[in-house]
N, CA, C and O atoms as a Tinker XYZ file with bonds, in Angstrom:
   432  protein
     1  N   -171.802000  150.229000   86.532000    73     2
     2  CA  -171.427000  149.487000   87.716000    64     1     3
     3  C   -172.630000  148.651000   88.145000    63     2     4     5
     4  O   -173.775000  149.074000   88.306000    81     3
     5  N   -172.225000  147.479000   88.296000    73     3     6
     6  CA  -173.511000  146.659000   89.468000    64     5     7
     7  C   -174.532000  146.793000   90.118000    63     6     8     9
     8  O   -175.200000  147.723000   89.667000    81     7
     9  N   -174.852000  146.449000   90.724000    73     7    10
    10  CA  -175.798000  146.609000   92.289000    64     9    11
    11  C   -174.912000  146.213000   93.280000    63    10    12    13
    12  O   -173.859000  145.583000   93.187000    81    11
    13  N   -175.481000  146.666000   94.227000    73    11    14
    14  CA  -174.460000  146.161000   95.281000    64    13    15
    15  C   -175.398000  144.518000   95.865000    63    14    16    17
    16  O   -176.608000  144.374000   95.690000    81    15
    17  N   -174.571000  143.546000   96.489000    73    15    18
    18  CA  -174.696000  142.713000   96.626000    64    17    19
    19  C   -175.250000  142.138000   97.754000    63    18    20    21
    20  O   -174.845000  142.786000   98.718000    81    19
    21  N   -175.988000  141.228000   98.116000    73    19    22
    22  CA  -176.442000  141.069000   99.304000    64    21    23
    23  C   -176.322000  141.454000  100.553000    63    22    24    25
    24  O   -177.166000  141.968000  101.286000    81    23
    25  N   -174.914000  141.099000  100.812000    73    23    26
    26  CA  -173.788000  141.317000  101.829000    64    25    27
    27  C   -173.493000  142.902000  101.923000    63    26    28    29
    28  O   -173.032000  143.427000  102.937000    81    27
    29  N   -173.800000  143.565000  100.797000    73    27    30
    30  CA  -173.048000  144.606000  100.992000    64    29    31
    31  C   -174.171000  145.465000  101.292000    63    30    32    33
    32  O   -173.984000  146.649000  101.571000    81    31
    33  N   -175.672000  144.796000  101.245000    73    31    34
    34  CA  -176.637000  145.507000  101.721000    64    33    35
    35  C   -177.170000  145.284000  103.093000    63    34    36    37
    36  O   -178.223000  145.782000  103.491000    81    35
    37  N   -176.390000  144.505000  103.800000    73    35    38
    38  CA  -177.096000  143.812000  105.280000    64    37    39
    39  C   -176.758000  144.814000  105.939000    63    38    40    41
    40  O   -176.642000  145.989000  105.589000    81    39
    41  N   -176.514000  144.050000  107.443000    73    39    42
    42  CA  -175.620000  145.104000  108.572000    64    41    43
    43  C   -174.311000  144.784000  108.082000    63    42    44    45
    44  O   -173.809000  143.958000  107.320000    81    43
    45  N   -173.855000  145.978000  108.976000    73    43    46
    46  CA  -172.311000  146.242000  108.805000    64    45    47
    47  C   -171.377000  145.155000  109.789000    63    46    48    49
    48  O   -170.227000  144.770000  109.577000    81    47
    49  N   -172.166000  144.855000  110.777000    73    47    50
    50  CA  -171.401000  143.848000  111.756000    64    49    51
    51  C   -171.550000  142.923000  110.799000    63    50    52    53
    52  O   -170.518000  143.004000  110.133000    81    51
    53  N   -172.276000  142.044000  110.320000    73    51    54
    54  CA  -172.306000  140.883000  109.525000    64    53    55
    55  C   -170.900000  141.276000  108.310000    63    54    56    57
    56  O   -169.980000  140.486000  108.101000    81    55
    57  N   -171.050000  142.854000  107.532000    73    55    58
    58  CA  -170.186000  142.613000  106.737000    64    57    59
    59  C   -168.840000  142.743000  107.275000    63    58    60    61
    60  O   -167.941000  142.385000  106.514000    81    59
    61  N   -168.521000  143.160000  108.373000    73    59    62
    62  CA  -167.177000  143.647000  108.789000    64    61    63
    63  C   -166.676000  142.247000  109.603000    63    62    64    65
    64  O   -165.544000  142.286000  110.084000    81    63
    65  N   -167.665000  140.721000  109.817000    73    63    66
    66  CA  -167.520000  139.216000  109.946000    64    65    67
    67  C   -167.008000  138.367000  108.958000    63    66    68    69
    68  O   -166.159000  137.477000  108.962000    81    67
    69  N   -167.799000  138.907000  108.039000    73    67    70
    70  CA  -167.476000  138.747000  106.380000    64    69    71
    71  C   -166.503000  138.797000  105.894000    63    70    72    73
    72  O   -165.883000  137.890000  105.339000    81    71
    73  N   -166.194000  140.008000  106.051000    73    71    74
    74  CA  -164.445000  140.533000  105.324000    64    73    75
    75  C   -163.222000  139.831000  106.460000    63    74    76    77
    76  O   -162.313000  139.159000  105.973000    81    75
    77  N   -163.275000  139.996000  107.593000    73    75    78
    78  CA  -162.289000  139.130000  108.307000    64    77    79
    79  C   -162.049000  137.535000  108.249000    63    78    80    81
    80  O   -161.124000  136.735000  108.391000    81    79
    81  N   -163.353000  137.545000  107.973000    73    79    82
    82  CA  -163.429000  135.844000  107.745000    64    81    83
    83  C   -162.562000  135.198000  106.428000    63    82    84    85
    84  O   -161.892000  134.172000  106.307000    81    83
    85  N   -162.865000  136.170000  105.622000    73    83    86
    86  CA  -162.517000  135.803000  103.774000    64    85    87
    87  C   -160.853000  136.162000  103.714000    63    86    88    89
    88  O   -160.062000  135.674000  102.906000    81    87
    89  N   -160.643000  136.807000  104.416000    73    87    90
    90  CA  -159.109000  137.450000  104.894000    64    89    91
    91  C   -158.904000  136.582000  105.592000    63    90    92    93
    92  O   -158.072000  135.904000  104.989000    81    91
    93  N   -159.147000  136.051000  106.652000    73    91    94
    94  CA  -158.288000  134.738000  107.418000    64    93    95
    95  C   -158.298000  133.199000  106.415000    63    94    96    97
    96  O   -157.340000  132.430000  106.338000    81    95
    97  N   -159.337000  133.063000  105.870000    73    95    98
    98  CA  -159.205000  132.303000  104.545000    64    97    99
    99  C   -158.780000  132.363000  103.942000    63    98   100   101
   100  O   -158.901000  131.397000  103.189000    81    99
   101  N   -157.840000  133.401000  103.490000    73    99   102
   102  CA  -157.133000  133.691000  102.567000    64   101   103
   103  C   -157.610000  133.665000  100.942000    63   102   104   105
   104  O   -156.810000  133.556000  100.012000    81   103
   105  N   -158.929000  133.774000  100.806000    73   103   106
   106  CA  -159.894000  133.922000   99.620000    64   105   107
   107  C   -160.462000  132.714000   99.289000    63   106   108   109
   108  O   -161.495000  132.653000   98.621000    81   107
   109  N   -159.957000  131.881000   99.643000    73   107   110
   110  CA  -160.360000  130.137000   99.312000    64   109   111
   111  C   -161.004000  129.307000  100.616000    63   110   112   113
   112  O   -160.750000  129.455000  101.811000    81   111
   113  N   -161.898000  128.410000   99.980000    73   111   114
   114  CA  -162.598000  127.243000  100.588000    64   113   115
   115  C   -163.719000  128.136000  101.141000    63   114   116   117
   116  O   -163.681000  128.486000  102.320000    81   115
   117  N   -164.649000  128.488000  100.380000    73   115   118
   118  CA  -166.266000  129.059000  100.265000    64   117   119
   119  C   -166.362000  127.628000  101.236000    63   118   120   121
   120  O   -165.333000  127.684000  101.910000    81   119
   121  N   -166.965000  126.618000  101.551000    73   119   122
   122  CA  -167.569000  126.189000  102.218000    64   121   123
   123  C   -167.310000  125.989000  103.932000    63   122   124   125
   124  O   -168.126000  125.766000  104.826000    81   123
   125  N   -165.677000  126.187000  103.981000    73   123   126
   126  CA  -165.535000  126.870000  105.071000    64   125   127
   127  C   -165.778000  127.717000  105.347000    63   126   128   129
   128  O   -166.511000  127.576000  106.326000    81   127
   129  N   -165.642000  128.756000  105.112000    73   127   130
   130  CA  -166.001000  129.968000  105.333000    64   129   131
   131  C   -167.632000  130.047000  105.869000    63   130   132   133
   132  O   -168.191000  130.265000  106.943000    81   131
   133  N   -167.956000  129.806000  104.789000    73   131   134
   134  CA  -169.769000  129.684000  105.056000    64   133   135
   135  C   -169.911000  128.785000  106.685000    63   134   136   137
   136  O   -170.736000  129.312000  107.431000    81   135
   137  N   -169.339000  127.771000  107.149000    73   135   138
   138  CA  -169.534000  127.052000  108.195000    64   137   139
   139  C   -169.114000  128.415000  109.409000    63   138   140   141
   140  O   -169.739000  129.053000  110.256000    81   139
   141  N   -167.689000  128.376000  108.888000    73   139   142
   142  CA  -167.681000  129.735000  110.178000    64   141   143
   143  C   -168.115000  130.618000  110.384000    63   142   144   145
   144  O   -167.992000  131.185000  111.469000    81   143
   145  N   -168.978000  131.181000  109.131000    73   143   146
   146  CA  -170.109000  132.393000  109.316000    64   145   147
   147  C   -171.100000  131.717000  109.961000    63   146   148   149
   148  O   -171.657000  132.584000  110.634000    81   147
   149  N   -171.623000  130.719000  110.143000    73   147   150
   150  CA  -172.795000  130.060000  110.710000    64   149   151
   151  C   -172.157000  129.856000  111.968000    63   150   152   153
   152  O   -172.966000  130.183000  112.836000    81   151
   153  N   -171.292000  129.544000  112.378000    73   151   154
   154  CA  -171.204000  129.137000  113.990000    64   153   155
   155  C   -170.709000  130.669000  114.309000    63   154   156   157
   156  O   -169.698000  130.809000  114.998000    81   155
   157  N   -171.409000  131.818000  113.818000    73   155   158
   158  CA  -170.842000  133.305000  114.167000    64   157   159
   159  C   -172.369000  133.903000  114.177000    63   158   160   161
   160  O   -172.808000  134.937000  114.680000    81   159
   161  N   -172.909000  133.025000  113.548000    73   159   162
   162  CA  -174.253000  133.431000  113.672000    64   161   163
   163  C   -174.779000  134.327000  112.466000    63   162   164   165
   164  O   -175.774000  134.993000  112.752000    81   163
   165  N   -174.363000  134.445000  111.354000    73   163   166
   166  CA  -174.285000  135.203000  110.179000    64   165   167
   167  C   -174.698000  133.863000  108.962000    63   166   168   169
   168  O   -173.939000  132.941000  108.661000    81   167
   169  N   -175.628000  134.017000  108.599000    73   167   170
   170  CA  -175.924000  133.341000  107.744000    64   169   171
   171  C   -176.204000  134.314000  106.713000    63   170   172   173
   172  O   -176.862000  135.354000  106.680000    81   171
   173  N   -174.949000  133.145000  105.214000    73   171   174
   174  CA  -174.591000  133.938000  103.807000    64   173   175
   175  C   -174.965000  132.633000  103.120000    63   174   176   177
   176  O   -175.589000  131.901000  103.888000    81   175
   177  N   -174.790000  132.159000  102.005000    73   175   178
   178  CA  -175.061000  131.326000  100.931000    64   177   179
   179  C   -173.587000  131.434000  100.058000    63   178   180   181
   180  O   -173.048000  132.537000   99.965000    81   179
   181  N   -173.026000  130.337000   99.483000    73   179   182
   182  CA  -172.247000  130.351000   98.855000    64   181   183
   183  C   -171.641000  131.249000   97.255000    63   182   184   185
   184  O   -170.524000  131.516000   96.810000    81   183
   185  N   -173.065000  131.487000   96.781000    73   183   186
   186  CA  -172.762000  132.190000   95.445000    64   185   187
   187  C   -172.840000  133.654000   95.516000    63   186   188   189
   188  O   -172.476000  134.387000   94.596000    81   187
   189  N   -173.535000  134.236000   97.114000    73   187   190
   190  CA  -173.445000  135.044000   97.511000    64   189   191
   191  C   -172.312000  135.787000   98.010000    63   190   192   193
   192  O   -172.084000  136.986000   97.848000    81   191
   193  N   -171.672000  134.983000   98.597000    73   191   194
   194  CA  -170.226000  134.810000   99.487000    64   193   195
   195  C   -169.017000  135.352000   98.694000    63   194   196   197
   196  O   -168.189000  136.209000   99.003000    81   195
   197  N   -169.202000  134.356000   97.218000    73   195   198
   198  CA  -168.488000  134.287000   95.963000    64   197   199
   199  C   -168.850000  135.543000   95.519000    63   198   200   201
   200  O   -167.943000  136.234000   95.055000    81   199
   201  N   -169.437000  135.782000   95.538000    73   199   202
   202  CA  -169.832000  137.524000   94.613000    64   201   203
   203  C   -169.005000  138.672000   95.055000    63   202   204   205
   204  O   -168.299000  139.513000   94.499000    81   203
   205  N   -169.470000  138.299000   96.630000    73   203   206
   206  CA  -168.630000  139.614000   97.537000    64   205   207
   207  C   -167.357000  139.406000   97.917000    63   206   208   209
   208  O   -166.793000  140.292000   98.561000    81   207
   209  N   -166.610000  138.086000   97.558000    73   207   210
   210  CA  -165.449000  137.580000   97.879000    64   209   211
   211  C   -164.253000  138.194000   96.279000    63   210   212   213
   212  O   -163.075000  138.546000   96.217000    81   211
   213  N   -165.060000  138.085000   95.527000    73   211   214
   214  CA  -164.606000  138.319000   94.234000    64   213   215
   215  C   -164.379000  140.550000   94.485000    63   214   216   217
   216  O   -163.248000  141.023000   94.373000    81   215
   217  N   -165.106000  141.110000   94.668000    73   215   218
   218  CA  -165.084000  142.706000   95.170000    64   217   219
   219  C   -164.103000  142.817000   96.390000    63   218   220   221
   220  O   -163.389000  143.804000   96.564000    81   219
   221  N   -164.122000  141.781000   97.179000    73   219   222
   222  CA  -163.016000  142.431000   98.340000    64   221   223
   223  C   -161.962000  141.816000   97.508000    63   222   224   225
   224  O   -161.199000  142.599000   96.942000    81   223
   225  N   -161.779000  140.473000   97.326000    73   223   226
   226  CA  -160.478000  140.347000   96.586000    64   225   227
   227  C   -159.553000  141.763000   95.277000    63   226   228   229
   228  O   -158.383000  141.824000   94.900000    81   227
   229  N   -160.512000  142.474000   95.024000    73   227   230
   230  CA  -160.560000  143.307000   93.974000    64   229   231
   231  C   -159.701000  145.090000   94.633000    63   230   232   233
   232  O   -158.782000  145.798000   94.221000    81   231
   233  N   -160.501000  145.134000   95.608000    73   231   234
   234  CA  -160.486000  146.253000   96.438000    64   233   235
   235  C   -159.091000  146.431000   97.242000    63   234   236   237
   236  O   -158.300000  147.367000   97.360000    81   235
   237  N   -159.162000  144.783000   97.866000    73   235   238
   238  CA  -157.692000  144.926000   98.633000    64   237   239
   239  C   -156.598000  144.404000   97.746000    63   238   240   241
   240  O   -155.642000  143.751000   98.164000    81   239
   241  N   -156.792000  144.716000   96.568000    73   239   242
   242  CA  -155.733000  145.005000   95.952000    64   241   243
   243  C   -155.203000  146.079000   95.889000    63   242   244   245
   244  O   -154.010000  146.139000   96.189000    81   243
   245  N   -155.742000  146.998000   95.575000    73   243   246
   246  CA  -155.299000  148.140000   95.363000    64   245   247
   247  C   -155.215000  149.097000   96.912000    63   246   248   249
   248  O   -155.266000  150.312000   97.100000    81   247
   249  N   -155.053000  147.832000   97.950000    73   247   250
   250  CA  -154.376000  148.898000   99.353000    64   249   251
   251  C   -153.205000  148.743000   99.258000    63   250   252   253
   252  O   -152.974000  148.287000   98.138000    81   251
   253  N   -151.952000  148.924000  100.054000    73   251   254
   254  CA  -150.786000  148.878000  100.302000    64   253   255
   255  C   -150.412000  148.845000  101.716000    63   254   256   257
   256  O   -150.925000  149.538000  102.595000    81   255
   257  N   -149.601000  148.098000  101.845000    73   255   258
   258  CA  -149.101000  147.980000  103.999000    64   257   259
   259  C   -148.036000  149.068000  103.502000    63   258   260   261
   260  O   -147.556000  149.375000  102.411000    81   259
   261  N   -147.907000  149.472000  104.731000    73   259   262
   262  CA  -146.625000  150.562000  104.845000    64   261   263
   263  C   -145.122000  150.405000  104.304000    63   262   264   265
   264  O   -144.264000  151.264000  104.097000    81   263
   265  N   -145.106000  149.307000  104.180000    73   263   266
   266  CA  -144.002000  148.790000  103.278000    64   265   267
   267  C   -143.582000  149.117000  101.987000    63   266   268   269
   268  O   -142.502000  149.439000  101.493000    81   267
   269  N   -145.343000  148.861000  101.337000    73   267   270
   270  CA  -145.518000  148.815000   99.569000    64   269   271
   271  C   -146.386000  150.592000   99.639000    63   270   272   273
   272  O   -147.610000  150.679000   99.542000    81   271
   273  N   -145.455000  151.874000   99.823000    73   271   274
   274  CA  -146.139000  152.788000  100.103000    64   273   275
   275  C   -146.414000  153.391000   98.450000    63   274   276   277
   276  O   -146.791000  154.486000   98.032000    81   275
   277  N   -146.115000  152.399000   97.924000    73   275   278
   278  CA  -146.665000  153.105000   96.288000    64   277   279
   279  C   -147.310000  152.103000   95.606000    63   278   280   281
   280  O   -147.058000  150.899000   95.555000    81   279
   281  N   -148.674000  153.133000   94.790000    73   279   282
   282  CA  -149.092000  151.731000   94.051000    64   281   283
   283  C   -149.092000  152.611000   92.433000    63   282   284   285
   284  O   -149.414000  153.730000   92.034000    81   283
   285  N   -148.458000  151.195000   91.776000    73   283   286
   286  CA  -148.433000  151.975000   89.989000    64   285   287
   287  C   -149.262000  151.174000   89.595000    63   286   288   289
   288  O   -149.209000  149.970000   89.846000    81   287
   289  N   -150.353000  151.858000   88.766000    73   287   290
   290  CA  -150.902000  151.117000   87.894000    64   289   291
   291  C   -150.577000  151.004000   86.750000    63   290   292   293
   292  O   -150.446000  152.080000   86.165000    81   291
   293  N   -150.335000  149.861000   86.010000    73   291   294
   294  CA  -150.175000  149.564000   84.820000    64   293   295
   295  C   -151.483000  149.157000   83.558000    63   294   296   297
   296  O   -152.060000  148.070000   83.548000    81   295
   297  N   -151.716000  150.106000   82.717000    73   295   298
   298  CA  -152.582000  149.929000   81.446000    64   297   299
   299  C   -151.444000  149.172000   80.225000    63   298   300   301
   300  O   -150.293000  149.564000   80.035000    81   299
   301  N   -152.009000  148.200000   79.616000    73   299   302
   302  CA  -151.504000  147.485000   78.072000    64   301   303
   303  C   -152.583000  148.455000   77.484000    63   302   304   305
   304  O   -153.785000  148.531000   77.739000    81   303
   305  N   -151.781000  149.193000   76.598000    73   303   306
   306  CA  -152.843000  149.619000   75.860000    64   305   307
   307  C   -153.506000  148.994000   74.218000    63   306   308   309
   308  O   -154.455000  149.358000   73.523000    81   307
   309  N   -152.556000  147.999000   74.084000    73   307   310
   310  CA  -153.453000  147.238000   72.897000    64   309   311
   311  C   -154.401000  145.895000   73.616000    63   310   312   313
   312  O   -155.209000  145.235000   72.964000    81   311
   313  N   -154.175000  145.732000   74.704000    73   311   314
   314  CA  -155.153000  144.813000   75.554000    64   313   315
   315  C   -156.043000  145.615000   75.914000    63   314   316   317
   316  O   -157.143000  145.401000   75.405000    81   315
   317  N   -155.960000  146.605000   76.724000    73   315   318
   318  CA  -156.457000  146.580000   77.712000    64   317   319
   319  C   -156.431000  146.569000   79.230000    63   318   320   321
   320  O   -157.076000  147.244000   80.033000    81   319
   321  N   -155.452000  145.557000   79.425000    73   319   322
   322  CA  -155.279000  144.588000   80.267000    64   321   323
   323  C   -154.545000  145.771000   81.372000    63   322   324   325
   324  O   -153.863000  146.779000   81.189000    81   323
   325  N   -155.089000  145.051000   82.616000    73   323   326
   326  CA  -154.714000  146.835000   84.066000    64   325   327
   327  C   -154.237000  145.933000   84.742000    63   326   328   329
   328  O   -154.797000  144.857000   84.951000    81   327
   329  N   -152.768000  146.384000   85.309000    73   327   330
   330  CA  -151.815000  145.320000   86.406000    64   329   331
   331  C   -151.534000  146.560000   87.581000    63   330   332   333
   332  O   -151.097000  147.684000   87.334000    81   331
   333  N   -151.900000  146.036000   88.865000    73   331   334
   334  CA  -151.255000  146.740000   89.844000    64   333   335
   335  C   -149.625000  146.311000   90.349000    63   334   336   337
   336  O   -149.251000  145.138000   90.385000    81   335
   337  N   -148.945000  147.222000   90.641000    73   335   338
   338  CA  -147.829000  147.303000   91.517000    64   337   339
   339  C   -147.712000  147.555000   92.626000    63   338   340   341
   340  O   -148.307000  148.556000   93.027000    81   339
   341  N   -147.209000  147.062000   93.221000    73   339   342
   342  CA  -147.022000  147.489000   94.950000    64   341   343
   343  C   -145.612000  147.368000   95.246000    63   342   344   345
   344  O   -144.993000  146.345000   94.951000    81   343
   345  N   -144.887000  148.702000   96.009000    73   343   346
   346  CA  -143.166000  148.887000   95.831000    64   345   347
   347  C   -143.445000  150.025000   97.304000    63   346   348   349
   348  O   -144.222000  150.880000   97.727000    81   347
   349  N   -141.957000  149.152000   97.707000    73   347   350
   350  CA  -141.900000  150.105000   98.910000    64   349   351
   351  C   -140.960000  151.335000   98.104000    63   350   352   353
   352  O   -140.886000  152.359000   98.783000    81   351
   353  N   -140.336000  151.391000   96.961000    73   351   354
   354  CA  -139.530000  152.397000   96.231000    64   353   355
   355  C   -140.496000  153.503000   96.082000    63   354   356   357
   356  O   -141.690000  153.223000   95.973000    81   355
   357  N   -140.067000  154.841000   96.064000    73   355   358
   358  CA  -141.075000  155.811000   96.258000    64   357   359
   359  C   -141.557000  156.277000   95.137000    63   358   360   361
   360  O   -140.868000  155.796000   94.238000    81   359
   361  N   -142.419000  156.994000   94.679000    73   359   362
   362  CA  -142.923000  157.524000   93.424000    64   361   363
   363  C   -142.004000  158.307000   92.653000    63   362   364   365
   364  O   -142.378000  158.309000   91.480000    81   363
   365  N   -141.049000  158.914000   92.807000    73   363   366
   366  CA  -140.194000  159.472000   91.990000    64   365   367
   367  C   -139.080000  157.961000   91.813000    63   366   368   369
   368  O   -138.447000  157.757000   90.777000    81   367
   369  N   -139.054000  157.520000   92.389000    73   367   370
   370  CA  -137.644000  156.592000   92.474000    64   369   371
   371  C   -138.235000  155.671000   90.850000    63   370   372   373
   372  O   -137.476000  155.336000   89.940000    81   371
   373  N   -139.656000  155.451000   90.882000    73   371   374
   374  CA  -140.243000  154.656000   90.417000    64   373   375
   375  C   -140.314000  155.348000   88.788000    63   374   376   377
   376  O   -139.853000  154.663000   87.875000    81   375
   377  N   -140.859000  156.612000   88.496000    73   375   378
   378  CA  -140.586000  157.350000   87.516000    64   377   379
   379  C   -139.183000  158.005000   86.877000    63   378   380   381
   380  O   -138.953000  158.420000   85.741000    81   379
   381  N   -138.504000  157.944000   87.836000    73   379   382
   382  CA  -137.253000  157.950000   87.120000    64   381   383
   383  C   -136.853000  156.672000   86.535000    63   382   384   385
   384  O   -136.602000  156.847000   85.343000    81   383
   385  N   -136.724000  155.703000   86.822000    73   383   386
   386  CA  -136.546000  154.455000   86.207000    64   385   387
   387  C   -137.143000  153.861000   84.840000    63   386   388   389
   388  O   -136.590000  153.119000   84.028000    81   387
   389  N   -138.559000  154.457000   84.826000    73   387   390
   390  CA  -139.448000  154.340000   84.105000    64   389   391
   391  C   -138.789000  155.373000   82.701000    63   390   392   393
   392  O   -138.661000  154.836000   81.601000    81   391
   393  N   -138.529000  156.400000   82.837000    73   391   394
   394  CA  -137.802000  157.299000   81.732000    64   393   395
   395  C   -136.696000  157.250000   81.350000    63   394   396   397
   396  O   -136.281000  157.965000   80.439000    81   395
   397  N   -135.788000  156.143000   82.153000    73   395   398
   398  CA  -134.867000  155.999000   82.154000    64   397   399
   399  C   -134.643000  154.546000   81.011000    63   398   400   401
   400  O   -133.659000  154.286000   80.319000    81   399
   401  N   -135.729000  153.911000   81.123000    73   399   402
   402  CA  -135.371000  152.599000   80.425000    64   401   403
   403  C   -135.908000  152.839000   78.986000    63   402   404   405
   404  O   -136.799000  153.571000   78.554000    81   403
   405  N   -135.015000  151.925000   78.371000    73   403   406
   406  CA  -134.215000  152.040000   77.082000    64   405   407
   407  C   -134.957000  150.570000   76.322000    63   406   408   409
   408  O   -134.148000  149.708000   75.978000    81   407
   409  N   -136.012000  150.373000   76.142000    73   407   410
   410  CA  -135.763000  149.078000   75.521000    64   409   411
   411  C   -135.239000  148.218000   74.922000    63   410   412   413
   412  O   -135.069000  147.035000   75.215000    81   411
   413  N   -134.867000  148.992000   73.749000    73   411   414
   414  CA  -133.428000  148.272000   72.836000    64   413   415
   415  C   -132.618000  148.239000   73.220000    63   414   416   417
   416  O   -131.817000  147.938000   72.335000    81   415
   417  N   -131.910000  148.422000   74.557000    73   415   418
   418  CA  -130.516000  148.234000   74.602000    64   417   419
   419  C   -130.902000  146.940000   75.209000    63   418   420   421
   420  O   -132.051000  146.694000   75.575000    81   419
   421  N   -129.851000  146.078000   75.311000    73   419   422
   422  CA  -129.643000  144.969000   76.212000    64   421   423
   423  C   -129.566000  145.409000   77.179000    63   422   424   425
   424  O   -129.060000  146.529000   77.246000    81   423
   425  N   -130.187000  144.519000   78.819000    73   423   426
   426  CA  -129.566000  144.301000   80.013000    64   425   427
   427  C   -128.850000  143.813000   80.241000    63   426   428   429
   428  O   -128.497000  142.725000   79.787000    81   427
   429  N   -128.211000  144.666000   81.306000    73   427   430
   430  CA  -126.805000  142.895000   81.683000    64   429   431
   431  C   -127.055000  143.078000   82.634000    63   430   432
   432  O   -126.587000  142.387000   83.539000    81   431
């Protein structure tokens, strides 16, 4: 694993400015962002921003609102490749389905 990152080594008020900020941004336009951390009084740098923007983007993936109260993870196992799910259907609802499907047959 990494180091932890600038941001994630400051104060906590700066990072808990940080994370609301990048969340009302909706992950995009680093140079906004950076302006509204400065008129907040938090001064970050852009590739910095990007570093720790890339880890929360990462992290709040794998939360769920009360809605999506299950999360499946999905492994490809000749990739590699890891996909999250988010389903308000419950964990059994979700595994039965899963044992249930048939690949070769057709859907209709």
């Amino acid at each position: 694993m990494g180091r932890n990152t600038t941001i994630e080594r400051g104060p906590e008020h700066e990072r808990i400015a940080i994370d609301r900020c990048i969340r009302e941004h909706r992950y995009m336009g680093l140079d906004d962002m950076v302006a509204d951390l400065a008129a907040q009084g938090v001064s970050v740098n852009r590739s910095s921003l990007h570093r720790y923007m890339v880890k929360l983007r990462d992290k709040d993936a794998t939360l769920a609102t009360p809605e999506e109260g299950t999360i499946v993870t999905i492994v490809e196992r000749a990739t590699g490749e890891v996909r999250l799910v988010k389903s308000a259907a419950s964990a059994d609802a979700i595994a039965t389905l899963i044992m249930t499907f048939r690949p070769n047959r057709p859907i209709s």
